[in-house]
N, C-alpha and C positions, 0 to 999 in steps of 0.2 A: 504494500500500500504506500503510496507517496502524500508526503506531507505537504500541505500548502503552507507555502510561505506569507504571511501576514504582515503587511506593513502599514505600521501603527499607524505613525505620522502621515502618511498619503491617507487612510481612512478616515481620521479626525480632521485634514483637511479640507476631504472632499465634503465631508459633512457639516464642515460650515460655510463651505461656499454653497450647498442647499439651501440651509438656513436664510443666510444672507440674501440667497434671490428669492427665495417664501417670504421674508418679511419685506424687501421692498417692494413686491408685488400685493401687500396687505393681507394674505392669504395665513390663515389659520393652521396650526397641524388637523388638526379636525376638519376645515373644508376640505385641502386637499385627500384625506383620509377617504370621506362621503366619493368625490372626484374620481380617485386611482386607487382605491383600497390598497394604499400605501402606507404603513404606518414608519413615522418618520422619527420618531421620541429617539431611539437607539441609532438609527441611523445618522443623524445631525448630532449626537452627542459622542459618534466615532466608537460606541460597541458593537455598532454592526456594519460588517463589509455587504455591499450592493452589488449587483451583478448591472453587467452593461446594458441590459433590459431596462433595467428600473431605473437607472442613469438616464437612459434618453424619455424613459414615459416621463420621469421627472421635468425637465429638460424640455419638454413639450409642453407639460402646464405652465412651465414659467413660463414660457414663450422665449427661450433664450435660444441657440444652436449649443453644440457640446463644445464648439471649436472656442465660442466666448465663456463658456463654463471653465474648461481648463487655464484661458488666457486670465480669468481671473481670478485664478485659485492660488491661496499664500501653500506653495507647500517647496521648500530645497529638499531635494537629497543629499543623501549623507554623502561627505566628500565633496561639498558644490560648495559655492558661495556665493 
């Protein structure tokens, strides 16, 4: 069996650049919940990794593209500066 490897830092970053475009769209975790039976609590607090599905349905209710999602996400890898 192979282990996934988890990276912390990319997971709690992606989840608050979620956050970030939920609240400046004024959107609730609960609408968006009703919306995409997405539930976001764990996700935007980076204890849960999302799969590339749920990245774009997300990504679609904010009405962002992925390509501005990533461009505006605070996250360095290890080794970067």
């Amino acid at each position: 069996m192979i282990k996934r490897h988890r990276n912390e830092k990319l997971i709690r970053a992606a989840g608050m650049r979620l956050r970030e475009l939920r609240e400046a769209r004024g959107l609730s975790q609960e609408k968006v919940l009703f919306e995409t039976n997405i539930h976001l609590s764990n996700i935007e607090n980076g204890r849960k990794d999302i799969t590339l599905a749920t990245l774009v349905e997300l990504c679609s209710t904010y009405d962002t593209s992925l390509e501005d999602f990533f461009k505006g996400m605070k996250y360095a890898r290890s080794g970067t500066k």
